[in-house]
C-alpha positions as CSV (number, residue, x, y, z in Angstrom):
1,X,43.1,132.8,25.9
2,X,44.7,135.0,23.6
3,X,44.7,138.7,23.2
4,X,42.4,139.4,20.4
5,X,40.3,136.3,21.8
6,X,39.8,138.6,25.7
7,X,38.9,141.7,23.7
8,X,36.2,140.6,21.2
9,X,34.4,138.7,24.7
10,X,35.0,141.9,26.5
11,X,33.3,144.0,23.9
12,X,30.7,141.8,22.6
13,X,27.9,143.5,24.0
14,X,29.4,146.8,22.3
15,X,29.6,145.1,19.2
16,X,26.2,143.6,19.2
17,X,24.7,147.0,20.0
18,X,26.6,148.6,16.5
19,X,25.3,144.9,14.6
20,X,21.8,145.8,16.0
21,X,21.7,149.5,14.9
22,X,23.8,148.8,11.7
23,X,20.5,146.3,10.5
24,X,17.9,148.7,11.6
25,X,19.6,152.1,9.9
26,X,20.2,149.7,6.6
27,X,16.3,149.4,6.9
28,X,15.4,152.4,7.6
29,X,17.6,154.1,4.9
30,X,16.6,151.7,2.4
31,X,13.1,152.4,2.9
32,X,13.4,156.0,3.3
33,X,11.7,158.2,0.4
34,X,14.9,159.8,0.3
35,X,17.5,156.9,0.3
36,X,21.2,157.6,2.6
37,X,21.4,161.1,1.6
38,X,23.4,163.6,4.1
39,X,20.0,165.1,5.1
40,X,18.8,161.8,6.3
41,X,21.9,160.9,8.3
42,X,22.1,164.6,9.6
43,X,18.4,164.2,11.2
44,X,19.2,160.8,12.5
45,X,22.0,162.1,14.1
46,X,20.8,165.0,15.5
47,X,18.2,162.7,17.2
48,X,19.9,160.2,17.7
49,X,22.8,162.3,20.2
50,X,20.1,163.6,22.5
51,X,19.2,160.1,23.8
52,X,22.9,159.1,22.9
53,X,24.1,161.3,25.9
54,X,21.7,160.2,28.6
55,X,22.6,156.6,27.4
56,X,26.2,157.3,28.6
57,X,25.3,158.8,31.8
58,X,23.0,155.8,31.9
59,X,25.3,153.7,31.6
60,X,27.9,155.2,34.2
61,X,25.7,154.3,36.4
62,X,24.1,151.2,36.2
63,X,28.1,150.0,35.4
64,X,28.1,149.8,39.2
65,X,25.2,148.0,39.7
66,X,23.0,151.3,40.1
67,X,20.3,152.8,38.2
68,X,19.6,156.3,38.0
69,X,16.1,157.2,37.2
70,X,16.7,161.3,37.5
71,X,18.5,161.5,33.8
72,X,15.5,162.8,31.8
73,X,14.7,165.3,34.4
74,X,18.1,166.5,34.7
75,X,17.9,167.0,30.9
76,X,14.8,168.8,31.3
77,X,16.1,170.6,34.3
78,X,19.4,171.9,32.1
79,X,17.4,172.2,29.1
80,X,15.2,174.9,30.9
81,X,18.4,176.6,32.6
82,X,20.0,177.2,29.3
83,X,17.3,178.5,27.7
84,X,18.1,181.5,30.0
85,X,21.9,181.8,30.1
86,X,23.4,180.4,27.2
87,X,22.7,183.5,25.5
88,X,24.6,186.8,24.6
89,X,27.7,187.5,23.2
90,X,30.7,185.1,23.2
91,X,32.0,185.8,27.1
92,X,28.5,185.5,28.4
93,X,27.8,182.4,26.6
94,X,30.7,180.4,27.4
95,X,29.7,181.3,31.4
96,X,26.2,179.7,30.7
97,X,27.5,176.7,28.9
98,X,30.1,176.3,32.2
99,X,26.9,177.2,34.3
100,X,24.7,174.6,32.8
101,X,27.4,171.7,32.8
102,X,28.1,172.4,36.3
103,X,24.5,172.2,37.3
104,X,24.4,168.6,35.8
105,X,27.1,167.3,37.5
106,X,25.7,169.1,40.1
107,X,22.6,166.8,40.6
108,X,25.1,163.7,39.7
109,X,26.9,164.6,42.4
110,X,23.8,164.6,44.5
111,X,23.0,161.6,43.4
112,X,26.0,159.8,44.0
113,X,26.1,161.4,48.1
114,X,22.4,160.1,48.8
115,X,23.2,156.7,47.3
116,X,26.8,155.9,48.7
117,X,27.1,158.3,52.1
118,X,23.3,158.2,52.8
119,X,22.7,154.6,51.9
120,X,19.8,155.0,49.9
121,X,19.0,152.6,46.9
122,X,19.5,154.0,43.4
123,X,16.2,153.7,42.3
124,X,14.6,155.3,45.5
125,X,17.0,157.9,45.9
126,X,17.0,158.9,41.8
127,X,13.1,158.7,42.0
128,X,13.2,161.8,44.4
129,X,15.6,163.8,42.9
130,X,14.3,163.1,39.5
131,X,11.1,164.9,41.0
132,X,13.3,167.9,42.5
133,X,15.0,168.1,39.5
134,X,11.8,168.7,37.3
135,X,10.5,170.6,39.6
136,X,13.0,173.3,39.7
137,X,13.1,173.2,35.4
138,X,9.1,174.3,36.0
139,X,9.9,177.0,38.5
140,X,12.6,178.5,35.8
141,X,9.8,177.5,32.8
142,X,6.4,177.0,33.9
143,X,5.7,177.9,30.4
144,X,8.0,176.9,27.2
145,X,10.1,179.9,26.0
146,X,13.3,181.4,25.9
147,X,16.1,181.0,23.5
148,X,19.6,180.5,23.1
149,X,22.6,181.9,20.7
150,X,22.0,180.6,17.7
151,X,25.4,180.9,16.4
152,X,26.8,178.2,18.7
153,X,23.4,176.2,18.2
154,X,24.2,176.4,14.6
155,X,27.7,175.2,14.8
156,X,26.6,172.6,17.1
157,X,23.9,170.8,15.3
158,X,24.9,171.8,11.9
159,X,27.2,170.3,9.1
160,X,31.0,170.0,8.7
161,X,32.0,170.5,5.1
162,X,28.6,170.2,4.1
163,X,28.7,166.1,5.2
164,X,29.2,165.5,9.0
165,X,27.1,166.3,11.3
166,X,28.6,168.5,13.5
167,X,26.6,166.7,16.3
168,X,28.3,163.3,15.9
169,X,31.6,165.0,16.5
170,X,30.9,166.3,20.0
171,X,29.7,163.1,20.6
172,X,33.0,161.4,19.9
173,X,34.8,164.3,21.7
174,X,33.0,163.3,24.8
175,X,33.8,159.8,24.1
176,X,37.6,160.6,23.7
177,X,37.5,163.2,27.1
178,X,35.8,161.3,29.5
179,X,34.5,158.2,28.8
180,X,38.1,156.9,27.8
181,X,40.0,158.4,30.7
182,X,37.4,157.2,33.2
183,X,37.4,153.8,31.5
184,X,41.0,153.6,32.3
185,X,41.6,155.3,35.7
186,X,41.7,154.1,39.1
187,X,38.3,155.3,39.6
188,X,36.8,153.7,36.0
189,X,38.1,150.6,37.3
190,X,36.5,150.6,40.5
191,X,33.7,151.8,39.1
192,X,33.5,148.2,37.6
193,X,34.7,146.5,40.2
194,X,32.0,147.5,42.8
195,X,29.2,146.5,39.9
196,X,31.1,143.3,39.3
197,X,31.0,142.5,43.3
198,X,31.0,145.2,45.6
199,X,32.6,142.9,48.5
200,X,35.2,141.4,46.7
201,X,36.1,145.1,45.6
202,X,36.2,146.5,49.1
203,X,38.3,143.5,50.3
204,X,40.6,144.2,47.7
205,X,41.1,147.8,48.6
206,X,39.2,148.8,45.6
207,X,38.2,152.4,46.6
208,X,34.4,151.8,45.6
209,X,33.2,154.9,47.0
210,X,35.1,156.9,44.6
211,X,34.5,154.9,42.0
212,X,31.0,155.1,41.9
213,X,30.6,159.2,42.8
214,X,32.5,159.3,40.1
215,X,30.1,157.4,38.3
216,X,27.1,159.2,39.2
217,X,29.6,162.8,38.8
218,X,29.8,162.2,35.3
219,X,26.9,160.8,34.6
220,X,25.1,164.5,35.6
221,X,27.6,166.0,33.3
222,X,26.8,164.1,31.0
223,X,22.6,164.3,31.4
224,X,23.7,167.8,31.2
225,X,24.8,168.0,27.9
226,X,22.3,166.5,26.7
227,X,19.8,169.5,27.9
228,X,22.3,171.3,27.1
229,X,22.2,170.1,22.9
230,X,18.1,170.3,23.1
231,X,18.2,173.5,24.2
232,X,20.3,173.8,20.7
233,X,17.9,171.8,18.7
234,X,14.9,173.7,19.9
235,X,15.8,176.9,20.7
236,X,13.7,176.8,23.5
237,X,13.5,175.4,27.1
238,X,10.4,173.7,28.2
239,X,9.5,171.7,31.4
240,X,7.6,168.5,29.7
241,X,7.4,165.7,32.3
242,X,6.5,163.3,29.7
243,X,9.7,164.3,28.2
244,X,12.1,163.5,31.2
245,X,10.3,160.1,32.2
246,X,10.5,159.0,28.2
247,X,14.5,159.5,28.1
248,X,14.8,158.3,31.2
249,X,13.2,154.8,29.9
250,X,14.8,154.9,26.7
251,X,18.0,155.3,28.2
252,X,17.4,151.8,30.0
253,X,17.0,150.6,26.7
254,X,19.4,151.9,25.1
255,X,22.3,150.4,27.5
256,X,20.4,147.0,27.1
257,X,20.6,147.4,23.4
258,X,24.4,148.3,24.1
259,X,25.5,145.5,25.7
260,X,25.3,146.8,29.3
261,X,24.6,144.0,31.7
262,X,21.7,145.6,34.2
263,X,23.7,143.5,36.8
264,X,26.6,145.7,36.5
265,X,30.2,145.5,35.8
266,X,30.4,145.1,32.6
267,X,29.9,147.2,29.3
268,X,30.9,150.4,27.4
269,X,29.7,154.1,27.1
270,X,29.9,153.7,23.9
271,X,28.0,150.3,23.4
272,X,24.9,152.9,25.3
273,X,25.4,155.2,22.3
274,X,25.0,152.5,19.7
275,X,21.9,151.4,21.6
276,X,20.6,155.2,22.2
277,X,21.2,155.1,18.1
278,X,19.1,151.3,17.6
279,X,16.5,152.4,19.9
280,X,15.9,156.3,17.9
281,X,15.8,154.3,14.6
282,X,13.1,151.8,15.5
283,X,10.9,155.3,15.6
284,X,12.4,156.3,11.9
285,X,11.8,152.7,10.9
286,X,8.1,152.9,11.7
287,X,8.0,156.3,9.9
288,X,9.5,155.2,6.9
289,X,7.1,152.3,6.5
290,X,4.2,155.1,6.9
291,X,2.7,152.7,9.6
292,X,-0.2,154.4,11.2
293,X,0.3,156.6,14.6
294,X,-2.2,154.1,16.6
295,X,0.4,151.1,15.9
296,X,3.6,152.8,16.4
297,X,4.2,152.1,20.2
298,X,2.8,148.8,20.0
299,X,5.1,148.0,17.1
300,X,8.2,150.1,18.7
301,X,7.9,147.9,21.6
302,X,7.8,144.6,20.2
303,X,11.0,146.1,17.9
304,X,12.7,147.2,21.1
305,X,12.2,143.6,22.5
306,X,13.3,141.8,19.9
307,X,16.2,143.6,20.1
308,X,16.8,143.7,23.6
309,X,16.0,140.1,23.7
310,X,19.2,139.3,21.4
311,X,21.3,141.3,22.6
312,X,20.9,139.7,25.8
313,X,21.0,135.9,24.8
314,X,24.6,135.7,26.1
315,X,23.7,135.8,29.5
316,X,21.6,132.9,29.4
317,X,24.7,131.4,29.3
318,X,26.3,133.0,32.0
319,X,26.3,130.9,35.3
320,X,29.2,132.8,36.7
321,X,30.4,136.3,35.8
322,X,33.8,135.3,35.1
323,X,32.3,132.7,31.9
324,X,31.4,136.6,30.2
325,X,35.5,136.5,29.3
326,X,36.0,132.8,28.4
């Protein structure tokens, strides 16, 4: 097989995810009151990175054959923590940013030691620190309040030369210094190798466990961030349960939608954020057609399925793992 031949099977599920969100943003824009205006792109954006970064850390995960069902409440948990430090002058800011990133990877890192040292499942052991997590974001706001400095909020969700949202720059930033280096270090690889099949892995001398801590590491930083960027969007912290469990479920959807195979070892961070993007726009879709509030879910969810369901035809396919790059 040539080259070019490997990469477009390697990235397929990437590229269906950007085909998926490509049609629905066409839609949506073209039904929009307002038409593709720089306003309209900004607010999709801005949206559209929240659930983009808890995609990613999604999809960290569930790359090894995990799931982690603690994202959303480590957003909410960070969201409420720097809605008390990330405030103040420049020094004192920049030590609640660290402060907040650290706590994220924080609970990854917890994560990641219950699952591969304690031999927990993912989905039992994210279940109960999801509710920690929460939990401690309603001890620091058991009410919403607080605030943040809004001149590094502004920066952050505002517009470069009047056009680009400043948003979808840190996003790619995050791409370019850590996605891409994990992808291709000795950890990223064994990341994918233990979601591909674990045994094979460890009879290979893959090191698996550091693989996937790293995994679940960087998937708290990035769940982080993205508290982190609501706390700038909102200028507030607040402790909403509903909240946490609806990014948490999104972000499932959103790596389907990216071409993440729920099996693990294959897909792409940045297949989750085209995904996180699809999945935000079926929302704005709904909007722009002024379809009543009652029918909304009903009609995001079939949207959502349809969408999943495509994106996922390849692997009906798939009889062995190894047919995903012929």
């Amino acid at each position: 097989m040539s080259e070019w031949r490997y990469w477009l099977n390697e990235q397929r599920g990437t590229l269906t995810g950007l085909a998926i969100f490509l049609v629905m943003f066409s839609v949506y824009v073209a039904n929009h009151p307002a038409g593709f205006t720089a306003n309209v792109v900004h607010t999709a954006a801005n949206k559209g990175v929240l659930l983009a970064f808890v995609a990613m850390a999604q999809a960290l995960v569930v790359i090894t054959a995990g799931i982690d069902l603690s994202v959303g409440m480590i957003l909410v948990l960070t969201n409420c923590l720097a809605s008390w430090i990330v405030v103040g002058g420049a020094v004192p800011t920049a030590l609640g940013v660290a402060a907040v990133l650290a706590t994220g990877t924080l609970c990854g890192a917890i994560n990641g030691a219950l699952v591969i040292y304690g031999r927990l499942q993912p989905i039992v052991a994210t279940i109960a620190t999801g509710a920690v997590y929460f939990g401690l974001g309603l001890l620091l706001r058991p009410f919403p309040g607080g605030s943040v400095n809004e001149d590094l909020a502004d920066a952050l969700t505002g517009r470069l030369f009047g056009v680009i949202p400043s948003s979808l720059v840190a996003l790619a930033a995050v791409v370019l210094l850590i996605w891409l280096p994990f992808r291709r270090s000795v950890a990223g690889r064994a990341a994918f190798a233990a979601g591909s099949s674990e045994p094979a892995a460890f009879m290979s001398g893959v090191p698996i466990r550091r693989g996937k801590f790293a995994a679940y590491l960087l998937g708290g930083l990035l769940a982080g961030m993205g508290g982190l960027f609501l706390t700038f969007f909102t200028y507030t912290g607040e402790a909403a349960y509903a909240s946490g469990s609806a990014y948490t479920l999104w972000s499932i959807a959103a790596v389907v939608l990216g071409g993440v195979s729920l099996y693990g070892g294959r897909g792409s961070a940045v297949g989750a954020i085209f995904g996180a993007f699809a999945a935000r726009t079926t929302g704005d879709m709904l909007f722009a057609f002024d379809v009543d509030p009652l029918w909304q879910p009903l009609l995001q969810g079939i949207v959502l399925m349809i969408a999943v369901s495509i994106g996922s035809l390849a692997l009906l396919r798939v009889r062995n793992r190894l047919d995903w790059f012929q």
